[in-house]
C-alpha positions in Angstrom: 0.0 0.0 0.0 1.8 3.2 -1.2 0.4 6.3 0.8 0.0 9.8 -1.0 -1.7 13.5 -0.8 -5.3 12.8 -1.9 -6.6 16.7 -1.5 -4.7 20.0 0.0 -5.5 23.5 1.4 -4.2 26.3 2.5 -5.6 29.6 4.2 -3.5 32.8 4.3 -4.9 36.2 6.2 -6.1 39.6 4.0 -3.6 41.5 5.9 -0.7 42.6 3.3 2.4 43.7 5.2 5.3 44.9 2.3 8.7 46.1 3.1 7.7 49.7 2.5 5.5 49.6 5.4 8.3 48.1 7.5 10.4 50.9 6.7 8.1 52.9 8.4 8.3 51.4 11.4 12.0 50.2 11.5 15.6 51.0 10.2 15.6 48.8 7.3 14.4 49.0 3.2 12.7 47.2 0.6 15.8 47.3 -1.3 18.0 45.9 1.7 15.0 43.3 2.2 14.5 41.8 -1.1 18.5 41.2 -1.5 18.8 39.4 1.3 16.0 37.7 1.4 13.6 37.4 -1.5 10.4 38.8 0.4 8.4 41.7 -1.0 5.7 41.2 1.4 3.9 38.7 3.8 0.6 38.3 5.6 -0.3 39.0 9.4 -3.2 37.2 10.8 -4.8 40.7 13.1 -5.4 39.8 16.8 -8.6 37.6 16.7 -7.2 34.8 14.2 -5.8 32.2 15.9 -3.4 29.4 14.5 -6.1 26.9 15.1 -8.4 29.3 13.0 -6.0 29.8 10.1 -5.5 25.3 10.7 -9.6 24.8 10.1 -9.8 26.7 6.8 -7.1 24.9 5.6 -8.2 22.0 6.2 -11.5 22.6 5.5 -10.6 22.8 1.6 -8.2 20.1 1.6 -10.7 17.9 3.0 -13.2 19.4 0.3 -10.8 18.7 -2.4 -9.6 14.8 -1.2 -13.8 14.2 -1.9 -14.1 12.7 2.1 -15.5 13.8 5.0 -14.2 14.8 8.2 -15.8 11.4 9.6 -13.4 9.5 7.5 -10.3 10.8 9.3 -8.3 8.6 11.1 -5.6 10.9 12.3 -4.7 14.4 12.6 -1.4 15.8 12.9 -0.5 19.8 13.2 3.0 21.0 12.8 3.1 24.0 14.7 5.5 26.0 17.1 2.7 28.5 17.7 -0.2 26.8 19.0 -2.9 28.6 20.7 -1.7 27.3 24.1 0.5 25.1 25.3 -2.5 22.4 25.3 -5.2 21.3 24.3 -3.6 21.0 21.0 -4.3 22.8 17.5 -4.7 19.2 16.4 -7.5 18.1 19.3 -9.7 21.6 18.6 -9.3 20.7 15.0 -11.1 17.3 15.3 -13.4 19.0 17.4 -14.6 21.6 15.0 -14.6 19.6 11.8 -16.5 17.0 13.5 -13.8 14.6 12.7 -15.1 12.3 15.6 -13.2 9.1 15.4 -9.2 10.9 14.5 -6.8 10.7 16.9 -5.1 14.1 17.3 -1.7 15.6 18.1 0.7 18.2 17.4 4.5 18.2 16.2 6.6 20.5 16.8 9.7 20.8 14.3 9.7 24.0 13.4 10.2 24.6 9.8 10.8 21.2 8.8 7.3 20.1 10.3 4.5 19.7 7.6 7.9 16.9 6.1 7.2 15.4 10.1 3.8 15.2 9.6 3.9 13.6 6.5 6.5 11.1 7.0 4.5 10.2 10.0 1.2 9.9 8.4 3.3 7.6 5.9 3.7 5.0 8.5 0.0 4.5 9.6 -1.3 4.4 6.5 1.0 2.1 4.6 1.0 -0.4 7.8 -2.9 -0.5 7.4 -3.4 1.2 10.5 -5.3 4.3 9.2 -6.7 4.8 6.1 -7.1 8.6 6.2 -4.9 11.0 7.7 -4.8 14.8 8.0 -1.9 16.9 8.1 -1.8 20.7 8.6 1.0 23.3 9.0 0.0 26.0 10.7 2.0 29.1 12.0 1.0 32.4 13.7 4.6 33.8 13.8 3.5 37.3 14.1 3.2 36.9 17.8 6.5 35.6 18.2 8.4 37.9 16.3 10.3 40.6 18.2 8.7 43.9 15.3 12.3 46.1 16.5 14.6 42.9 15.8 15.3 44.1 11.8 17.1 41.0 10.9 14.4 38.6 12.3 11.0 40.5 11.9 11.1 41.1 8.0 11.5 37.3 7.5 8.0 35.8 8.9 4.2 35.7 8.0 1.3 33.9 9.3 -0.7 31.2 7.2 -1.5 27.0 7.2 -1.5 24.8 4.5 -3.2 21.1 4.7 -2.9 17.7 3.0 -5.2 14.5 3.1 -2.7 11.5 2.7 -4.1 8.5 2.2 -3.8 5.2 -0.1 -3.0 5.9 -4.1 -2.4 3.3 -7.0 1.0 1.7 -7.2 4.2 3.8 -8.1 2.6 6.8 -7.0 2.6 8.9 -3.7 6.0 9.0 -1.2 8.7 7.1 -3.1 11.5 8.0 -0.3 12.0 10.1 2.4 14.8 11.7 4.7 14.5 13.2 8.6 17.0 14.5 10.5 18.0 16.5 13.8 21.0 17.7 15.5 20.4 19.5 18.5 23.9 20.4 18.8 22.7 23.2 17.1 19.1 24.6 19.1 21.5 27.6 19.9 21.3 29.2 16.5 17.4 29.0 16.0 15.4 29.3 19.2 12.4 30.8 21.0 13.1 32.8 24.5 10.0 35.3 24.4 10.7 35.9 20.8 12.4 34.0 17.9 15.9 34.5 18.2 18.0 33.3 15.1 22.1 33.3 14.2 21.5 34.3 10.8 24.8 32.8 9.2 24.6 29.4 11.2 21.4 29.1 10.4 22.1 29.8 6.6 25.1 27.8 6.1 23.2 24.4 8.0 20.1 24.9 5.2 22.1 25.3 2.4 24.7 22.8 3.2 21.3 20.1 4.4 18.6 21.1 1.5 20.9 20.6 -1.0 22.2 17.1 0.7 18.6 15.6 1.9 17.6 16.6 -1.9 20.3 14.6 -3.4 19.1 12.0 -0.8 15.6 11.4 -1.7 16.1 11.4 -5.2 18.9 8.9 -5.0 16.6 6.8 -2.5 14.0 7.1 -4.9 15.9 5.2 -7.5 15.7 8.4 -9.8 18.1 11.1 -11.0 17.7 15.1 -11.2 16.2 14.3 -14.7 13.3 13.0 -13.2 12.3 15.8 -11.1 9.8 17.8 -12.5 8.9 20.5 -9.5 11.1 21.3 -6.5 9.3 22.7 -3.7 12.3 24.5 -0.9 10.9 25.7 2.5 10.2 29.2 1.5 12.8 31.2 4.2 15.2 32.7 1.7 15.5 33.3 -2.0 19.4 32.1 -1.8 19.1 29.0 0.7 16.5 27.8 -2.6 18.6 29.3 -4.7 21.6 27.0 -3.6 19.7 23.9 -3.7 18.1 24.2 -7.1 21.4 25.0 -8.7 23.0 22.2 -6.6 20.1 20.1 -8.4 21.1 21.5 -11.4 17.5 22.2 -12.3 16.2 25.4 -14.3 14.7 27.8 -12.5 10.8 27.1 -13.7 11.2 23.8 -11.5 11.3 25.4 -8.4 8.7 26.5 -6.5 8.7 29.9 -5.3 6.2 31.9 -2.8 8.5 33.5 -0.8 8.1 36.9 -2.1 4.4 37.1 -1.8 4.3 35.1 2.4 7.8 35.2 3.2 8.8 32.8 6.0 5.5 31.0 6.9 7.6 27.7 8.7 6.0 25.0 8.5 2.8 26.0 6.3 5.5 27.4 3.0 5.3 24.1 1.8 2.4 23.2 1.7 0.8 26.6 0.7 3.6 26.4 -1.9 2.3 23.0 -3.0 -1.3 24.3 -3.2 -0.4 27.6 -5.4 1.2 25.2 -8.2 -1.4 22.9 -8.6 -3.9 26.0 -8.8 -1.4 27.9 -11.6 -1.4 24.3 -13.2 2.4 23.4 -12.4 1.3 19.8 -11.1 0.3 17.1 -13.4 -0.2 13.4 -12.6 2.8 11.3 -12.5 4.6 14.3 -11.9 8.1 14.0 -9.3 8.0 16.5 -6.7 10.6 16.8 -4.1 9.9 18.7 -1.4 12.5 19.2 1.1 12.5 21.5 4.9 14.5 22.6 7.7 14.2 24.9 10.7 14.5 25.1 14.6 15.7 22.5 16.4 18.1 22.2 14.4 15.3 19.5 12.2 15.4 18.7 8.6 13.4 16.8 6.6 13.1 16.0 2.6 10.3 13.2 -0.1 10.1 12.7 -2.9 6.5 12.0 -4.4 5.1 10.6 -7.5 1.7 13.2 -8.0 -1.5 11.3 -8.3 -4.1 9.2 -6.2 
C-alpha cells in the first residue's frame, strides 16, 4: 500500500504587510530586504485569528478537495511551534470543529521542517494499514512571536497553514522515499526565548549545506536522477538558501517552487501553501516528481520525494 496527498488546502490572512511599510516602522528598506532575502511582502493574521483558526480553513478545503468527509479521518497531525496554548492542542480543537469524531489528534513541533514530520509520520499509519485517512496541517502564527524592532528577524516571517489529506494511491505513486533529521547540537542558533531569536549565518550555512544534501538523498533513495524531477518545492525562508539547492540540483529555475516573495517565511505552512499555489497555476500534473525538502528550529530537517497522483 503506497500512501500519498489525496486533497490539500491552504488559508492565508487579508492583511498585506510589504517592506515599505516596514520601513516605516524600522531602520531597514525594501531594497535591503529583497537582496537578502527574496520577500516583498507577507501576511499577518490581526489579533482575533488564531493558529487553530488559520489550521480549520485549511483543512476545511483540503478535506473538500480529497472528496471525504471529516468522519473519515483517522488521524490528525498539526506542525506548529505557535499553537494557541500550550495544550489542548491545535490538532484536538481541529477534530473538534470539523466533526472529525473518530481521528486521533496531536501536534508536532519541528519548526520549519514540520509539515515533512507530519507527513513522513502519516506515511507509517497508512502504509501499515493502520489508518486509512490522515490529515496533516501546518500551521503558524509567527507574528506573535516575532520581536517587530529585531530588523534581521521581523522582516522574515508571515502567518498562514497549508493542509494535505494522505491516504492510499495506485502503485508507483505517492511518497517514493524520504529523509528526517535532527541535530540538537545546534538549538542555539534558532530558538524561542520570548521571541524567535536566530544566528542568521549558522542558520544559513546548515540549510544550504542540508537542503541541498537531503535533496540529493531522496532522489537517490527514490531510484531516480535530477532528470526526473519535475517540481522542486524548498521551504520558503530565503530566496538564496533555494537558490543554492536548485542550482545544486542542477535544475532550471521554472522547476522550483517559489512563494516566498508574496508570504515570506510561513515555517512549517511554506510548503504546503507552496504545493497548493502550483497545482492552482497548473504546475502539477499526474505522475509528476516532486521533491519537497524542509528545515528549521531544532536544528530539524526533513526531505520526499512523491510521485503526484491518487
Amino acid at each position: 500500500m503506497n500512501a500519498g496527498i489525496i486533497g490539500m488546502g491552504r488559508f492565508v490572512p487579508e492583511k498585506v504587510v510589504t517592506n515599505t511599510d516596514l520601513e516605516k516602522i524600522m531602520d531597514t528598506s525594501d531594497e535591503w530586504i529583497r537582496t537578502r532575502t527574496g520577500i516583498e511582502e507577507r501576511r499577518i493574521a490581526d489579533d482575533s485569528t488564531k493558529t487553530s483558526d488559520m489550521a480549520f480553513y485549511a483543512a476545511e478545503e483540503a478535506i473538500k478537495n480529497a472528496g471525504i468527509s471529516a468522519e473519515d479521518i483517522d488521524l490528525i497531525l498539526v506542525s506548529t511551534v505557535t499553537p494557541d496554548q500550550p495544550f489542548p492542542t491545535v490538532a484536538c480543537m481541529l477534530q473538534e470543529r470539523l466533526g472529525a469524531k473518530k481521528a486521533a489528534a496531536m501536534d508536532i513541533s519541528a519548526a520549519c521542517a514540520g509539515f515533512m514530520y507530519g507527513m513522513i509520520t502519516a506515511k507509517q499509519f497508512i502504509e501499515s494499514g493502520a489508518y486509512k485517512y490522515v490529515l496533516i496541517v501546518g500551521a503558524e502564527k509567527l507574528s506573535a512571536i516575532t520581536d517587530w524592532n529585531d530588523r534581521n528577524t521581523a522582516v522574515l516571517f508571515g502567518d498562514g497553514a497549508g493542509a494535505a489529506i494522505m491516504g492510499p494511491v495506485s502503485e508507483g505513486k505517492g511518497i517514493l522515499s524520504f529523509e528526517l533529521g535532527a541535530d540538537g547540537t545546534g538549538g542555539k542558533h534558532l530558538y524561542q526565548d520570548e521571541y524567535i531569536i536566530m544566528n542568521g549565518r549558522e542558520v544559513f550555512k546548515f540549510a544550504v549545506r542540508q537542503m541541498g544534501e537531503s535533496s540529493e538523498n531522496v532522489i537517490k533513495k527514490a531510484g531516480l536522477s535530477t532528470e526526473d524531477v519535475d517540481l522542486l518545492i524548498p521551504h520558503q525562508a530565503n530566496i538564496r538558501i533555494m537558490e543554492a539547492s536548485r542550482e545544486r540540483l542542477n535544475l532550471p529555475v521554472e522547476k522550483m517552487s517559489k512563494t516566498v516573495h508574496k508570504y515570506g517565511n510561513t515555517s512549517a505552512a511554506s510548503i504546503p501553501i507552496s504545493l497548493v499555489e502550483e497545482i492552482e497555476a497548473g504546475k502539477v500534473k499526474d505522475g509528476d516528481v516532486i521533491v519537497m525538502v524542509g528545515f528549521g528550529g531544532g536544528l530539524t530537517w526533513g526531505a520526499i520525494a512523491l510521485r503526484w497522483g491518487r
